[in-house]
C-alpha positions, 0 to 999 in steps of 0.5 A: 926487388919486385921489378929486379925477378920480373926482369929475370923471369922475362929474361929466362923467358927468352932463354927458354925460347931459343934453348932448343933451337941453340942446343939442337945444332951442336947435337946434331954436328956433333953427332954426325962429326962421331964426337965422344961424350966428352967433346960432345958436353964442350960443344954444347956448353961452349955454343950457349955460352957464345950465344951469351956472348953473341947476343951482348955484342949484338945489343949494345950501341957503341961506335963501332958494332951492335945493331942497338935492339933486343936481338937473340943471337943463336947458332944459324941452321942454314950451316949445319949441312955445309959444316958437316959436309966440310968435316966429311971431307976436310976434317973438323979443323977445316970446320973452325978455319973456314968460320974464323974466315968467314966472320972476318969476311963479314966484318970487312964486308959490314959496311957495304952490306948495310948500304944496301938498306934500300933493297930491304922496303916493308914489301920486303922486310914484311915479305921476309918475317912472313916466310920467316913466321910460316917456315917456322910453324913446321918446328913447332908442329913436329915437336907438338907431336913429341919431336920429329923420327920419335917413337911416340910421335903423335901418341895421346900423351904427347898431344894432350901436354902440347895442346895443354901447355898451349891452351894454359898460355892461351888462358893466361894471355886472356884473362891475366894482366900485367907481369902475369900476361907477360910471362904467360909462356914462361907460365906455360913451359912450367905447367906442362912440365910440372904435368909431365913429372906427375905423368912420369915421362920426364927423364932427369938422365942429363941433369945427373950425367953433366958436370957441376962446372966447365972451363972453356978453352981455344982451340979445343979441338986443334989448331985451325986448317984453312981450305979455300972450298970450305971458306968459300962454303961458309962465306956464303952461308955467312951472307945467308945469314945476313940475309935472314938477319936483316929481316929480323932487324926490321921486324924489330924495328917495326915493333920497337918503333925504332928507324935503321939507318944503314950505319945501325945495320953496319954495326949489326952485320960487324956484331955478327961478323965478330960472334962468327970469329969467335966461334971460330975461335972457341971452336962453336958455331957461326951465330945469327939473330934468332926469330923465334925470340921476335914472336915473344917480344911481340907478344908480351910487349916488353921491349926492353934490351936489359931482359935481352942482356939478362938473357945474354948473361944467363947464357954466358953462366950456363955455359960455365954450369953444364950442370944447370944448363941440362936442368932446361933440357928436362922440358918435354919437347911436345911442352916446347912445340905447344909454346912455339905454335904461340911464339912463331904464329906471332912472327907471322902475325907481325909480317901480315902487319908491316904488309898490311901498310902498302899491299893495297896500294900496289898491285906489283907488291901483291905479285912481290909477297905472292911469290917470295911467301909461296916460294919461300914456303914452298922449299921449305915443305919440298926441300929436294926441289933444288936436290939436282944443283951444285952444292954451293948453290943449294946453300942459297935455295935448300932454305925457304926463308933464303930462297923467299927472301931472295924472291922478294928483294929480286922483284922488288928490283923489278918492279919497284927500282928499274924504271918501266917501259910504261913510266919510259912511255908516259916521259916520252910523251910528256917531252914530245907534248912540251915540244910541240906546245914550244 
């Protein structure tokens, strides 16, 4: 009974982990698409539940999909100004053709993609969860401050729950052991939101609005229409997507001390492939691994895919209990951003540690992480840098961790896979020294 709660408790952990994240992509789509209250509710139930559904598909280990470790999948951010852009001009029907084509776009593409595993070394991988790590530090900084454009932003009281929540995790990290040390950010979320209420800014306003129970349906929103920009569009995103994704598997893999073979990163890529579909489908979001749940693995050191999967079904039952699931969207969002500022600084912690392995030994990998880091943090803090590009191409530079990852899997072709001039050299002179002694 004992170890049956703990799992649960480690499980909702993460849940709270990427609530916010999962939640903030059908609010803000749906708010620029003029939904109505109504559809607005469906489309944020509908998305937690295809999380759930996402993040089972993902962890499982049969045959033919599931990269086998303890993933969180969410909605991906990298969509969100395409999908919005493609309802401005095509209508929201196009929206769920162009995602039901691109999820069967990356299954049909799974097994090529995960041939490309040696593209992806530690300088890469380690490159990649440290952009991932730092692009996600602005988040958490934002809502430490009470969330970005907010009234309050910056205010006393903000700062004061969001450097409490964070200073209560930093204490129980210290000084508690075993399941208390592990829970120590679900301890923290509780806390600050229990000082909160006393405070008297908690708005219960969304608990009393949702409903007690939601049936979903397909199609919700209509039939699917299918347009060959907005396709091409969300294919692209998709292979972003993969891109972000495969980082995130290796980071796992390092943590959970486990090899990927490129048959494990096919099977990931076509679990992805199928969550994208049925987003489609139920008329939900593309999905992809979300990092943030990677600093909390790391940081409470349970490594288990059954949390992961009790993670997966809690979702799947808030996405039937509206209800319930506004229950989590009473925690102050400076509460969240003191918690984040623990949870991403340990991305970034677990890059520095796969890097640490061969940055001393190269040179060449110094120039590779130097540039793909100080660019993928670059576009993150300048994202008009690229605001004068096509729009298709913005989808591969508008994102930090896309145009860093990018960087990084481009120079290390340079300097690590294309033989140099100076290795073409030291062969000529060996083969003209053997000529000579013949």
């Amino acid at each position: 009974m004992k170890n049956s709660l703990g799992a649960a408790a480690l499980g909702f952990q993460h849940l709270l982990a990427m609530y916010a994240g999962a939640v903030l992509v059908p609010l803000i789509v749906g708010d620029a698409l003029g939904l109505t209250p109504e559809q607005l509710t469906y489309l944020v139930a509908i998305d937690i539940l295809l999380c759930g559904v996402a993040t089972i598909l993902q962890i499982v280990n049969n045959r033919f999909f599931g990269i086998g470790l303890p993933v969180v999948l969410g909605c991906t951010f990298t969509a969100v100004g395409p999908m919005i852009a493609i309802g401005a001009e095509f209508g929201i029907s196009a929206i769920y053709g162009s995602i039901l084509a691109s999820g069967l776009f990356v299954v049909l593409i799974s097994g090529f993609f995960g041939s490309l595993v040696r593209f992806f070394p530690p300088v890469v991988t380690g490159s990649v969860v440290t952009i991932i790590g730092i692009t996600l530090i602005p988040v958490a900084i934002n809502n430490m401050g009470g969330g970005q454009g907010a009234s309050d932003f910056g205010s006393m009281t903000n700062i004061a729950l969001s450097f409490g929540t964070l200073l209560f995790i930093i204490l129980v990290y210290r000084f508690a052991t075993g399941f208390m040390k592990a829970i120590s950010i679900l301890l923290g979320l509780i806390a600050g939101t229990v000082a909160a209420i006393i405070m008297g800014i908690v708005d219960f306003t969304a608990i009393k609005d949702a409903s007690y129970f939601h049936m979903v349906e397909p199609f919700y929103f209509g039939a699917p229409t299918f347009e060959w920009p907005a396709i091409l569009t969300m294919c692209l995103v998709a292979m972003v997507s993969l891109v972000e994704s495969t980082g995130t598997y290796f980071a796992l893999s390092d943590i959970t001390e486990k090899k990927l073979t490129e048959k494990d990163l096919s099977k990931g890529y076509r679990a992805e492939g199928l969550a994208i579909v049925l987003g489609g489908i139920f008329n939900s979001f593309p999905y992809t691994t979300f990092s943030q749940n990677v600093g909390l693995i790391q940081m409470s050191g349970v490594k288990s895919r059954k949390i992961i999967l009790i993670t997966g079904l809690m979702l799947v039952a808030l996405g039937f209990l509206p209800k319930v699931a506004a229950a989590t969207t009473i925690i102050p969002t400076a509460v969240l951003g003191g918690a984040m500022i623990a949870m991403f600084g340990m991305v970034i912690a677990q890059g520095i540690k796969m890097l640490s392995k061969i940055i001393s030994g190269s040179q060449e990998n110094s120039m590779i992480i130097a540039c793909s880091v100080g660019l993928g943090l670059g576009v993150t803090v300048v994202p008009e840098l690229f605001a004068q590009l096509p729009s298709s191409i913005q989808i591969l530079t508008s994102n930090g961790i896309v145009a860093g990852s990018v960087t990084a899997i481009v120079l290390n072709i340079v300097f690590n896979m294309l033989p140099s001039k100076r290795k073409q050299q030291v062969h000529v002179s060996v083969t003209k020294s053997a000529a000579n002694h013949s």
